[in-house]
DRENPA-3360 file (N, C-alpha, C; in nm, 2 decimals, always signed):
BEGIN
1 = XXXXXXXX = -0.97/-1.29/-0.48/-0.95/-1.15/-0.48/-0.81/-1.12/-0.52 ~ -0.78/-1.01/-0.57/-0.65/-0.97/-0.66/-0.60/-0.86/-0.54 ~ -0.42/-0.87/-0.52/-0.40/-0.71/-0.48/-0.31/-0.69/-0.54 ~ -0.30/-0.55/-0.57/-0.23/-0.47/-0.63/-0.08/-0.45/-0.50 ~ +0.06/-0.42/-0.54/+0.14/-0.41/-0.46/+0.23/-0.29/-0.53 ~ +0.26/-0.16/-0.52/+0.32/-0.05/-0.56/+0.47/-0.12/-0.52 ~ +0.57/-0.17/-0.60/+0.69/-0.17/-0.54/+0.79/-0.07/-0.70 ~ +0.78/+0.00/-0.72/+0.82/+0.06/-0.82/+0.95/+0.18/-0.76;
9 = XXXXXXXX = +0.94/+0.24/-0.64/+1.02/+0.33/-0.62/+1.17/+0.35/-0.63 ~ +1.24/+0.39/-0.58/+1.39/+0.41/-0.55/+1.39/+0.38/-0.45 ~ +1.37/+0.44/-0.35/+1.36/+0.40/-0.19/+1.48/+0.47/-0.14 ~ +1.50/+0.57/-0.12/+1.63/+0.64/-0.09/+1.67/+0.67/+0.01 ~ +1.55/+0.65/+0.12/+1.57/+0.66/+0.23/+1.63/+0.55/+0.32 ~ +1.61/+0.45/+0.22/+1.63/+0.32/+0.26/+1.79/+0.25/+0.18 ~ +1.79/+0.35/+0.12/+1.95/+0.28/+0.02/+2.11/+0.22/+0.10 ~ +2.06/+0.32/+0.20/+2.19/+0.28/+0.30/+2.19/+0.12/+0.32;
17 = XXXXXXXX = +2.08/+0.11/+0.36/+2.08/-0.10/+0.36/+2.03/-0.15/+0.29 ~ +1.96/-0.13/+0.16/+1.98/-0.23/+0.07/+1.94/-0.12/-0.05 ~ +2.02/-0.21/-0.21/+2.00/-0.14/-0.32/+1.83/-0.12/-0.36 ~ +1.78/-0.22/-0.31/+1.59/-0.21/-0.33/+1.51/-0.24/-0.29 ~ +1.43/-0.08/-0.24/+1.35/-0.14/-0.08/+1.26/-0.25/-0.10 ~ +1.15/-0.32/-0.20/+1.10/-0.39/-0.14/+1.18/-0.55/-0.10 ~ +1.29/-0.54/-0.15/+1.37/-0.67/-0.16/+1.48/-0.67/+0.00 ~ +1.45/-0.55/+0.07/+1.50/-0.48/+0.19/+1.42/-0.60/+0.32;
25 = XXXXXXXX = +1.54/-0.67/+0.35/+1.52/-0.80/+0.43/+1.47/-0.74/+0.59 ~ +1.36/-0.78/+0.68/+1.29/-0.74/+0.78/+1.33/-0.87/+0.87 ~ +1.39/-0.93/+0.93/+1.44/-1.03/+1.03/+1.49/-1.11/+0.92 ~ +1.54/-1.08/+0.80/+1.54/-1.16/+0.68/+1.44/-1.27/+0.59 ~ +1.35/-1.15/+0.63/+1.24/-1.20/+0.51/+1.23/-1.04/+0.43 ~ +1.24/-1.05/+0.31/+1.24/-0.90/+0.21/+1.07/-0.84/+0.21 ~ +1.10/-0.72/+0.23/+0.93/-0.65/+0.26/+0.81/-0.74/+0.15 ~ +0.84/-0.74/+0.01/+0.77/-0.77/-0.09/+0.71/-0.89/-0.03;
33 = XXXXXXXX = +0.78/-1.02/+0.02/+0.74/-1.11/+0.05/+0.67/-1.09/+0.18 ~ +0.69/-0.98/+0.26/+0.61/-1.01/+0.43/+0.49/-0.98/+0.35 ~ +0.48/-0.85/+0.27/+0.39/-0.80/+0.24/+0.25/-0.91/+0.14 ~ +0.33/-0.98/+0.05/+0.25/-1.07/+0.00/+0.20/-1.21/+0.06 ~ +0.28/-1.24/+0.18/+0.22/-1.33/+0.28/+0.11/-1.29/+0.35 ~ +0.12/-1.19/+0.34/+0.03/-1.13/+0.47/-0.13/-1.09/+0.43 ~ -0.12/-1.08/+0.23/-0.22/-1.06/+0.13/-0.26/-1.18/+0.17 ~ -0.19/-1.31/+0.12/-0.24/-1.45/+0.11/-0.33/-1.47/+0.24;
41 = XXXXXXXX = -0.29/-1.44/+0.36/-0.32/-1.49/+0.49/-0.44/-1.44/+0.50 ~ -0.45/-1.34/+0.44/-0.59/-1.25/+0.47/-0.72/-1.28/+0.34 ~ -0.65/-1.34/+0.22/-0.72/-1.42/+0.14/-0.73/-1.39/+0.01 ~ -0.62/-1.30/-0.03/-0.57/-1.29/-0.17/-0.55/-1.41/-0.22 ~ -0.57/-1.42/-0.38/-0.52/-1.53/-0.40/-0.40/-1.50/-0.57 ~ -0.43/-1.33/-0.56/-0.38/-1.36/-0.72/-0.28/-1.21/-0.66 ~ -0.15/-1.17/-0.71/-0.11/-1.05/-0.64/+0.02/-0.96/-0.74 ~ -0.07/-0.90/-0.84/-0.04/-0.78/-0.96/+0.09/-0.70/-0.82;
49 = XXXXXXXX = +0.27/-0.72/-0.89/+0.36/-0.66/-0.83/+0.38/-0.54/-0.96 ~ +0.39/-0.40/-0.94/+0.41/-0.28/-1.00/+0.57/-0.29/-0.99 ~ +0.65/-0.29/-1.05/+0.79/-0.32/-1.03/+0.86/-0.16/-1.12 ~ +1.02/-0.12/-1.14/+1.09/-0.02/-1.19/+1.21/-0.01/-1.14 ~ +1.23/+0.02/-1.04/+1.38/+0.06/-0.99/+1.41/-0.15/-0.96 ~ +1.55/-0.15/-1.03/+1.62/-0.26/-1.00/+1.50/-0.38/-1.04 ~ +1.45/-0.37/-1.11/+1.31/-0.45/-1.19/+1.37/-0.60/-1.20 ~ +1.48/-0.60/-1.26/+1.56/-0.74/-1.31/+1.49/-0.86/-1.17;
57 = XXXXXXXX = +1.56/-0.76/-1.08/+1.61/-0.86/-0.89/+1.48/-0.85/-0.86 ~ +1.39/-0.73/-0.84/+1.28/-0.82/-0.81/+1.18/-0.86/-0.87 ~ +1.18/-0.88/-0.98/+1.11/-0.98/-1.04/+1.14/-1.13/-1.09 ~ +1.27/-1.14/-1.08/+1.36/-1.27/-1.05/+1.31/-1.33/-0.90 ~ +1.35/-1.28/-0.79/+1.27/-1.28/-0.68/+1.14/-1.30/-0.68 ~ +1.04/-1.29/-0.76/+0.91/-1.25/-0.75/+0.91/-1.43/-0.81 ~ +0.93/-1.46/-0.94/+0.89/-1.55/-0.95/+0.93/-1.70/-0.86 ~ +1.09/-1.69/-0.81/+1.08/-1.83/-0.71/+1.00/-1.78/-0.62;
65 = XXXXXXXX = +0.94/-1.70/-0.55/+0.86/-1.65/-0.46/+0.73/-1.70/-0.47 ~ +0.66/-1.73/-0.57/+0.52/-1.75/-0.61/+0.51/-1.87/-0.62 ~ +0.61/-1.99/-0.63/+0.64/-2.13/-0.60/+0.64/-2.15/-0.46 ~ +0.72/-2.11/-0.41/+0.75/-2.11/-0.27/+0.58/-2.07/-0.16 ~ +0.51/-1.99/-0.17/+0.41/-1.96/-0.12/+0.29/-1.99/-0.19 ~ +0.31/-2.07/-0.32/+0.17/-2.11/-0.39/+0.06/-1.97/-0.42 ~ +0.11/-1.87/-0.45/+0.01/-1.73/-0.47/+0.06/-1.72/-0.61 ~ -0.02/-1.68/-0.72/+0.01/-1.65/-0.84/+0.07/-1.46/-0.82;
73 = XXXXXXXX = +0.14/-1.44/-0.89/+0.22/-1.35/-0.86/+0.28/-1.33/-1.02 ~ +0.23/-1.17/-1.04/+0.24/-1.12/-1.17/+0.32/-1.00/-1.18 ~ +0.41/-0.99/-1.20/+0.51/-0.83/-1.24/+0.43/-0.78/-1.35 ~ +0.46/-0.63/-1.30/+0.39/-0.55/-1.43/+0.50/-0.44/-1.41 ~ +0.59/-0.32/-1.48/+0.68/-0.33/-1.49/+0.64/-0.17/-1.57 ~ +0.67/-0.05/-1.47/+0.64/+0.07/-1.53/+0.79/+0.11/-1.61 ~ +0.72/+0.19/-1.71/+0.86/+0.24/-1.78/+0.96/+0.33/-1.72 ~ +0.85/+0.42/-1.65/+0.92/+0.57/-1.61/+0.87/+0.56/-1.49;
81 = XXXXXXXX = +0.97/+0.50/-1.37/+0.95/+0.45/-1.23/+0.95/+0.61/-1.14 ~ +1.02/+0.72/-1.20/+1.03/+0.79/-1.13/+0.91/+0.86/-1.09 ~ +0.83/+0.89/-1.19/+0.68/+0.93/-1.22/+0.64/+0.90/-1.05 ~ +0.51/+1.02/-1.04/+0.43/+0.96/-0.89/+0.38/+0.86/-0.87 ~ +0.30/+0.79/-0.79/+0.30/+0.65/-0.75/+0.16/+0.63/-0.82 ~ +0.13/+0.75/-0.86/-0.03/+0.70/-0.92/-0.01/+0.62/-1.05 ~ +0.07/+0.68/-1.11/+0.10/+0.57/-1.24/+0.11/+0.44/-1.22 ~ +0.19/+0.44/-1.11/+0.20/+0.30/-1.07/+0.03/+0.18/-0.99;
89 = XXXXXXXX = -0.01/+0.28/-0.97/-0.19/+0.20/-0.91/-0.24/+0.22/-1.06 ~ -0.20/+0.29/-1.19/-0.31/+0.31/-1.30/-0.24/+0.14/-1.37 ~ -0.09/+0.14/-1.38/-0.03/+0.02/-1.45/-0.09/-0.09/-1.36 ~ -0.11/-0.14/-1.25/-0.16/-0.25/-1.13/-0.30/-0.26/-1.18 ~ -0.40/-0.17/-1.17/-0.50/-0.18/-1.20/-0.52/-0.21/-1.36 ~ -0.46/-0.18/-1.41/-0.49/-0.27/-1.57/-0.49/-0.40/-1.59 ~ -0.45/-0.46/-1.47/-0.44/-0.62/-1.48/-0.53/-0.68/-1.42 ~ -0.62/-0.59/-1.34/-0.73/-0.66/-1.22/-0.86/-0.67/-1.33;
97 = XXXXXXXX = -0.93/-0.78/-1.33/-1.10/-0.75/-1.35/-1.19/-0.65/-1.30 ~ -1.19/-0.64/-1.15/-1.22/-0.57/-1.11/-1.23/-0.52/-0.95 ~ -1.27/-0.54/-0.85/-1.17/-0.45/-0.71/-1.05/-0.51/-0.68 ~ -0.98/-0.47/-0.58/-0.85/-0.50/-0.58/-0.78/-0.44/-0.41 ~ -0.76/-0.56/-0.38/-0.65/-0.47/-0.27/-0.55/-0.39/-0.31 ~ -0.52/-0.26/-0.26/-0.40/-0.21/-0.30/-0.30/-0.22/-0.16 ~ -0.20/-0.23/-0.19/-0.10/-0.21/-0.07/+0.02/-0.09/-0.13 ~ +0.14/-0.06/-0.05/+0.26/-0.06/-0.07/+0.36/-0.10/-0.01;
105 = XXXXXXXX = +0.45/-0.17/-0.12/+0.54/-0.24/-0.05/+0.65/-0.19/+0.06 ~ +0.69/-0.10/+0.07/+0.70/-0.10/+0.22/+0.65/-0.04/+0.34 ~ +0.49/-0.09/+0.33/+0.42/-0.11/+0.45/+0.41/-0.22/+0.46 ~ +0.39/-0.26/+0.62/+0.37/-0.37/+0.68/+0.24/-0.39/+0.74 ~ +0.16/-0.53/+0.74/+0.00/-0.50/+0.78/-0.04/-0.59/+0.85 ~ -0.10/-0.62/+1.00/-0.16/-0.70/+1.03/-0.26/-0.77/+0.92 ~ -0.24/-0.88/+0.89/-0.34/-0.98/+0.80/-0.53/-0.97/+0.86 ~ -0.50/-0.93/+0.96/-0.64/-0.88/+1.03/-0.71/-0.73/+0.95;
113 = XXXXXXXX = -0.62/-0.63/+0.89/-0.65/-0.56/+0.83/-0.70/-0.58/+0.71 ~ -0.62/-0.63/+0.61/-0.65/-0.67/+0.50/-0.78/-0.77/+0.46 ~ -0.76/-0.86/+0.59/-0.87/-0.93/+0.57/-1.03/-0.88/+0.61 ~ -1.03/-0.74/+0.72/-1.14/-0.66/+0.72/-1.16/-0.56/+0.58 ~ -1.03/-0.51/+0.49/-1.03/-0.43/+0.41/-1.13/-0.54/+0.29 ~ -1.11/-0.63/+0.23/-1.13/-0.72/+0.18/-1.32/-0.73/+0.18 ~ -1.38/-0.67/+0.32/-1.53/-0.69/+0.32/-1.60/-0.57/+0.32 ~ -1.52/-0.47/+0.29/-1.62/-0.34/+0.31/-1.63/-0.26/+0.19;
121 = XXXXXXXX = -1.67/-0.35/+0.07/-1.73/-0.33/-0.06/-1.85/-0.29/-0.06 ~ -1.87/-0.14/-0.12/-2.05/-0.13/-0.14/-2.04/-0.02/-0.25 ~ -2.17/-0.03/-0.28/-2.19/+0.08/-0.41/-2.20/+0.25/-0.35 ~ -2.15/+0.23/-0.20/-2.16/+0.38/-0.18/-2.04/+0.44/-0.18 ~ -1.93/+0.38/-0.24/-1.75/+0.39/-0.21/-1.73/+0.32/-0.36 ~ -1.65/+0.45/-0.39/-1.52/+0.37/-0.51/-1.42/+0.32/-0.47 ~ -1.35/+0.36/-0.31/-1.27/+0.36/-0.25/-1.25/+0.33/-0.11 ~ -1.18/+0.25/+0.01/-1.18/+0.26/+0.08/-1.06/+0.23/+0.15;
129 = XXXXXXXX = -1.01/+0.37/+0.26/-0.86/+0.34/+0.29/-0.81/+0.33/+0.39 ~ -0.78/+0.25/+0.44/-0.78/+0.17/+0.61/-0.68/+0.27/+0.66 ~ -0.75/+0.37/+0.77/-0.64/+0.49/+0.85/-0.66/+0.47/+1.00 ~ -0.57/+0.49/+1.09/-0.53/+0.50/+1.20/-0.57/+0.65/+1.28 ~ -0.61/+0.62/+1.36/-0.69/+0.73/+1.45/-0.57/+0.80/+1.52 ~ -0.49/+0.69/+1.60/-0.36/+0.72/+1.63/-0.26/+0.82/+1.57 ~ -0.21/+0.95/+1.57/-0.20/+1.00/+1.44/-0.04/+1.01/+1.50 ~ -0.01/+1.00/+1.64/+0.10/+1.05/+1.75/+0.19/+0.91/+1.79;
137 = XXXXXXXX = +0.13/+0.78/+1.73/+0.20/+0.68/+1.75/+0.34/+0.68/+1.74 ~ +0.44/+0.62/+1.79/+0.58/+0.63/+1.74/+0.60/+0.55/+1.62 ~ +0.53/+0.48/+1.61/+0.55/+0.42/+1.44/+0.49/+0.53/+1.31 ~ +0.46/+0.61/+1.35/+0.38/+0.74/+1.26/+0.56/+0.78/+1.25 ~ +0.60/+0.81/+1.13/+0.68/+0.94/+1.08/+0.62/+1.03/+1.07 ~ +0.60/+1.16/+1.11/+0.52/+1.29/+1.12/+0.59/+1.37/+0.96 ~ +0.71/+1.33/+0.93/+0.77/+1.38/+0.83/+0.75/+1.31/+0.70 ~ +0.67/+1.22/+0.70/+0.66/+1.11/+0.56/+0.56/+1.05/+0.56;
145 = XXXXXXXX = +0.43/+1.10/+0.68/+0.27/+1.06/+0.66/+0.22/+1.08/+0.56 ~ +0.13/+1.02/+0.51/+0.02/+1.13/+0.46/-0.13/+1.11/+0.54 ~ -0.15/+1.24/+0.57/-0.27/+1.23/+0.65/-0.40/+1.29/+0.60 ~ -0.50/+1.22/+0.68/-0.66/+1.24/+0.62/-0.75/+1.31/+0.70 ~ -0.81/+1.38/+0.63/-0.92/+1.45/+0.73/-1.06/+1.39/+0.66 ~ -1.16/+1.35/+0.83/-1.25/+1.25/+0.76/-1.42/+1.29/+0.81 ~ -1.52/+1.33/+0.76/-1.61/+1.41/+0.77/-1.69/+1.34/+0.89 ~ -1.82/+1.36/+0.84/-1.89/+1.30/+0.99/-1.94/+1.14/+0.98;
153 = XXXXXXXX = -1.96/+1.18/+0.83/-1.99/+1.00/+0.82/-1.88/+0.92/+0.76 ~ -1.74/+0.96/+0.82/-1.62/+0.84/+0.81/-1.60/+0.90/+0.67 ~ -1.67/+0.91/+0.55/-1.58/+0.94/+0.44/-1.47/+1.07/+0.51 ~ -1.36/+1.06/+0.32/-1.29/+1.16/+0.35/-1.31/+1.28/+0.30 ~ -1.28/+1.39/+0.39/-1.29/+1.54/+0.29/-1.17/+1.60/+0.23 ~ -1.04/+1.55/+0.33/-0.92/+1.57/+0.23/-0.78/+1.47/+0.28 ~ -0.73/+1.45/+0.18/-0.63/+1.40/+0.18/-0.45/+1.38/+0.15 ~ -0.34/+1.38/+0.20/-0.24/+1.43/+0.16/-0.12/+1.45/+0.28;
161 = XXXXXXXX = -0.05/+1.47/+0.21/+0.13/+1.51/+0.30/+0.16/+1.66/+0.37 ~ +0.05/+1.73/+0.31/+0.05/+1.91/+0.34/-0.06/+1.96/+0.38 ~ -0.21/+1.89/+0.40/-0.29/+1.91/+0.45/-0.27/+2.00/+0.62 ~ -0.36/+2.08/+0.60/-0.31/+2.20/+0.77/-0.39/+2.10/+0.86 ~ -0.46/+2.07/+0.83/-0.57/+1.96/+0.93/-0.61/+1.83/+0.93 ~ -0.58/+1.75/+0.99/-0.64/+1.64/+1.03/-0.65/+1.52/+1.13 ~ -0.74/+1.40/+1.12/-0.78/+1.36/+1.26/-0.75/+1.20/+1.25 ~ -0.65/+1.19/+1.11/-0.60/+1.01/+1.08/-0.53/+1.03/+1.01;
169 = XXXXXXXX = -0.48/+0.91/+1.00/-0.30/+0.89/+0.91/-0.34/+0.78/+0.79 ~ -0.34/+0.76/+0.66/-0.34/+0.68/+0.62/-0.22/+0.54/+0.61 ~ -0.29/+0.43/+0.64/-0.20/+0.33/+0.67/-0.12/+0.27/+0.56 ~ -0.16/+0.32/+0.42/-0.10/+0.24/+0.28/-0.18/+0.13/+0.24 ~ -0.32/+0.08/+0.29/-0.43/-0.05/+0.26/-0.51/+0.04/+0.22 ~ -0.55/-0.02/+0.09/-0.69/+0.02/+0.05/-0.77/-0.10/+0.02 ~ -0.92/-0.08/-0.04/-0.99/-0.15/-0.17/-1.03/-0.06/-0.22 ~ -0.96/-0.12/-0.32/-0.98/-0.05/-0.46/-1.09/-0.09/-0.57;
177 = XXXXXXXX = -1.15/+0.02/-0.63/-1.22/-0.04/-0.74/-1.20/+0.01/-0.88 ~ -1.27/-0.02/-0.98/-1.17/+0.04/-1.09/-1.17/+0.17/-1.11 ~ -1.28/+0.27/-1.00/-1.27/+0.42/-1.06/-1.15/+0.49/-0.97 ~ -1.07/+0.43/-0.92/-0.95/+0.45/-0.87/-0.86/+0.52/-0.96 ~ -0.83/+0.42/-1.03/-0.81/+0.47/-1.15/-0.74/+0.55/-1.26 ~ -0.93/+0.56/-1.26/-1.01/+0.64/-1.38/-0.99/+0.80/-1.28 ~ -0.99/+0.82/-1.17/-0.98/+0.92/-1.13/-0.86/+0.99/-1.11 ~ -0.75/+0.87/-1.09/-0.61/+0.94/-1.12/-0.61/+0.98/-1.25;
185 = XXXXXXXX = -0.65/+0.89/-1.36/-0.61/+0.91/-1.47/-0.70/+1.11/-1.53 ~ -0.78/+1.14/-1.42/-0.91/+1.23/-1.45/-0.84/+1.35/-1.41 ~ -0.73/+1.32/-1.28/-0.67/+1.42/-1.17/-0.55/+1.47/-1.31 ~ -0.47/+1.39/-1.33/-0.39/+1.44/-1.43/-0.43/+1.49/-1.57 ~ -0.51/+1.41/-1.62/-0.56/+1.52/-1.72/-0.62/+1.69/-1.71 ~ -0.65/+1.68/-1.55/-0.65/+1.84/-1.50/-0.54/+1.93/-1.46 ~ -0.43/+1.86/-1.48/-0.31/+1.89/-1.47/-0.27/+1.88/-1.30 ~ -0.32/+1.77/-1.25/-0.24/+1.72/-1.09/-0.13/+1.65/-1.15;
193 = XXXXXXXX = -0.03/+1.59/-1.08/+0.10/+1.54/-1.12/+0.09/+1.39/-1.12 ~ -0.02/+1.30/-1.07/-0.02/+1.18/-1.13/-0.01/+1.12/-0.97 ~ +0.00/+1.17/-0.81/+0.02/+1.09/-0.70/-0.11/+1.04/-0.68 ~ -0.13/+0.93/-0.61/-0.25/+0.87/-0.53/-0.35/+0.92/-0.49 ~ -0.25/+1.05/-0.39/-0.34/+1.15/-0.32/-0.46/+1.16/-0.41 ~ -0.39/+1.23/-0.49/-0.43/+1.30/-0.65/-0.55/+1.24/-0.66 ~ -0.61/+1.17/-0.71/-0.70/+1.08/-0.70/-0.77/+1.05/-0.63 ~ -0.72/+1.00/-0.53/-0.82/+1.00/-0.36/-0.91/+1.11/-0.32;
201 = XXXXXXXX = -0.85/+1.24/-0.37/-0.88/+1.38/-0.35/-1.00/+1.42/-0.46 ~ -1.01/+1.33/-0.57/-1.11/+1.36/-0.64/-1.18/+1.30/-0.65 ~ -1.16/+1.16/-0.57/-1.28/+1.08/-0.53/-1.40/+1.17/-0.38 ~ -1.29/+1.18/-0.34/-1.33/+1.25/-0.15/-1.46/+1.36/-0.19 ~ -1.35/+1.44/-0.30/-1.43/+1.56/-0.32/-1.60/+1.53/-0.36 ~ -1.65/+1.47/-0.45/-1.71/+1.39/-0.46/-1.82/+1.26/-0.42 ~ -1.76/+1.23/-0.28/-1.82/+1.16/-0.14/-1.81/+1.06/-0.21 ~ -1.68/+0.99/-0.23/-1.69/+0.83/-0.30/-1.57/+0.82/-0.21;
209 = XXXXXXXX = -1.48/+0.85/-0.11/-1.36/+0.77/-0.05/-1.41/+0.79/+0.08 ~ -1.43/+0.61/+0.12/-1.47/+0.63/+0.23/-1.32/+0.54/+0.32 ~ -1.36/+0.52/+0.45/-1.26/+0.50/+0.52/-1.28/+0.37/+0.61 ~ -1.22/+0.30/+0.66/-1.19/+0.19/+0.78/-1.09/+0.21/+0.85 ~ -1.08/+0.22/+0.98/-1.02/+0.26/+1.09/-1.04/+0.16/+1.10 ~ -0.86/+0.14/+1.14/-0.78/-0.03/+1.16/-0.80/-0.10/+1.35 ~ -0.84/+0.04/+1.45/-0.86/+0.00/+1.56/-0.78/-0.08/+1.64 ~ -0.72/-0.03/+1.62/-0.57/-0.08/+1.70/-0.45/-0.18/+1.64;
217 = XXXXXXXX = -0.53/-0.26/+1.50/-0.43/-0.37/+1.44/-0.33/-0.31/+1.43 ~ -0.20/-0.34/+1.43/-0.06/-0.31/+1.37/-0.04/-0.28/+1.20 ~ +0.00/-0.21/+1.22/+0.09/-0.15/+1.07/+0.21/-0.06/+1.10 ~ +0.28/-0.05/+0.99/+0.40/+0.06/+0.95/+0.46/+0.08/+0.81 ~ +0.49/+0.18/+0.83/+0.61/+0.19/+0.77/+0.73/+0.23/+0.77 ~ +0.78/+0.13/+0.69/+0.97/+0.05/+0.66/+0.98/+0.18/+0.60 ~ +1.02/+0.30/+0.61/+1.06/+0.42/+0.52/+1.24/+0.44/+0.52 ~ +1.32/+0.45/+0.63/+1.39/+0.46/+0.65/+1.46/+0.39/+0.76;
225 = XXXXXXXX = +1.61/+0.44/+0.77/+1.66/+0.30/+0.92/+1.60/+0.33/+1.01 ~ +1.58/+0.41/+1.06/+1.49/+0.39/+1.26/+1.38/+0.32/+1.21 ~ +1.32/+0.32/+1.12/+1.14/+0.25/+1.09/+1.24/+0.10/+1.06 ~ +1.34/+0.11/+1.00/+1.35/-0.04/+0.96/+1.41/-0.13/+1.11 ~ +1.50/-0.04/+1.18/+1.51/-0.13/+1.32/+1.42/-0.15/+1.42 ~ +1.31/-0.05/+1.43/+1.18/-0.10/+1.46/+1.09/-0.21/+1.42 ~ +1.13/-0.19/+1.30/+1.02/-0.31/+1.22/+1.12/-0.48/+1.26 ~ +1.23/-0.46/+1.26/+1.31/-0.57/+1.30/+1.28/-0.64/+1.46;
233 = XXXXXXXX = +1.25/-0.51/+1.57/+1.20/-0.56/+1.66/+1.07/-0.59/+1.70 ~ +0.98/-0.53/+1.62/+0.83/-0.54/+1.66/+0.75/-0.66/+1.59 ~ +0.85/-0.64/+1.42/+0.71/-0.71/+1.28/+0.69/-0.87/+1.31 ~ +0.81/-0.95/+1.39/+0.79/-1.06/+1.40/+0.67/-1.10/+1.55 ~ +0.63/-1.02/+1.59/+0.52/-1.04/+1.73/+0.41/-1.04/+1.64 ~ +0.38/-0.96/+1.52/+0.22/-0.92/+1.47/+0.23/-1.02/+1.38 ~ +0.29/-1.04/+1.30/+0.30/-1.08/+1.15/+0.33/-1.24/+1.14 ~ +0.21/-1.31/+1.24/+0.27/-1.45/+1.23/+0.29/-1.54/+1.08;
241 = XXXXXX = +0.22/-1.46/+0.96/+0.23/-1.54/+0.82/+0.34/-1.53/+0.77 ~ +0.39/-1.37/+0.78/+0.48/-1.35/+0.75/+0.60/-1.42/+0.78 ~ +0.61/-1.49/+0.87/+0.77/-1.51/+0.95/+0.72/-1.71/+0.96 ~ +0.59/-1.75/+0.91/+0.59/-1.84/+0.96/+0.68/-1.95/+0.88 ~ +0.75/-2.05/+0.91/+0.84/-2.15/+0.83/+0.78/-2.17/+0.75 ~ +0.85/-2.20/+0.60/+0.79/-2.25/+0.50/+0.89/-2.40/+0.44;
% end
């Protein structure tokens, strides 16, 4: 199985400690790599990196990295990094055959997630995106969620950062399949601006984005410093791939 890994941003919230977040060291291991350990552990075996801001470093990085952990490990390399992050899942997905984990690099995942995201493929989902019920956790940013509202049968009805209502948080894990996409690429040609959301929202609409509730596993997000000195004290108790000696 292939995953997709969004590391293309600026990360601005995060600039104070390092020039680029996913290369932004977590007990001094850099997100990109907890994050691609934690793919392997769960049973990735091939892992499409979306790269742009500071591209040089981490894709220098990327390659001793893919020696060091034995995972084939591919940069793909948007032009116009600033663009929304959908661009960035349409460039990732042009490398896969066909489903795909998606992550972003700075979220962090129990390998128990990925590895349940990994089996809940069916022809009734184009999509499916591992969210937390929890919506009040202290690892939730309430100011940098994006949250889901999710119908009776688990799919979702909406999705987003501005939504007035909802009853889960999305965690940043999906599986993906190729109408992923095709539906970002569908959202923007109706004139949406090209985010995830974007996409997800025209899947949902539709009854193709369904959902898995992580049930307690660990995740977060590295967004800024209180998330990153959290993640310093917490990520090495969950994340035994990540941190394990190599």
């Amino acid at each position: 199985m292939d995953a997709v890994i969004i590391a293309a941003g600026y990360g601005s919230r995060l600039a104070s400690l390092s020039p680029s977040k996913p290369l932004t060291p977590v007990c001094g291991v850099p997100l990109i790599e907890i994050g691609i350990r934690q793919a392997a552990a769960a049973g990735v075996t091939r892992v499409v990196v979306v790269t742009g801001h500071r591209a040089d470093a981490v894709e220098a990085f990327l390659a001793d990295l893919s020696q060091r952990v034995n995972v084939a490990i591919e940069p793909v390399r948007v032009a116009d990094w600033s663009k929304p992050n959908g661009y960035s899942v349409m460039a990732g997905a042009s490398r896969c055959a066909g489903d795909y984990l998606l992550m972003m690099a700075d979220h962090m995942f129990d390998s128990d997630i990925l590895a349940a995201l990994l089996k809940v493929g069916s022809e009734t989902r184009d999509v499916t995106l591992a969210i937390d019920l929890d919506t009040t956790s202290p690892l939730v940013d309430p100011d940098d969620a994006t949250w889901v509202k999710t119908n009776a049968d688990g799919f979702i009805s909406a999705i987003g950062k501005t939504i007035p209502v909802w009853d889960a948080v999305d965690t940043g894990a999906f599986l993906a399949t190729p109408r992923l996409a095709e539906a970002i690429a569908t959202a923007i040609a109706a004139g949406k601006s090209g985010s995830l959301s974007d996409g997800m929202q025209w899947l949902a609409d539709r009854g193709r984005a369904a959902t898995y509730e992580v049930g307690g596993a660990w995740w977060m997000d590295v967004d800024d410093p209180r998330a990153h000195a959290l993640a310093e004290e917490l990520a090495p108790r969950h994340l035994t791939a990540a941190f394990a000696p190599t």
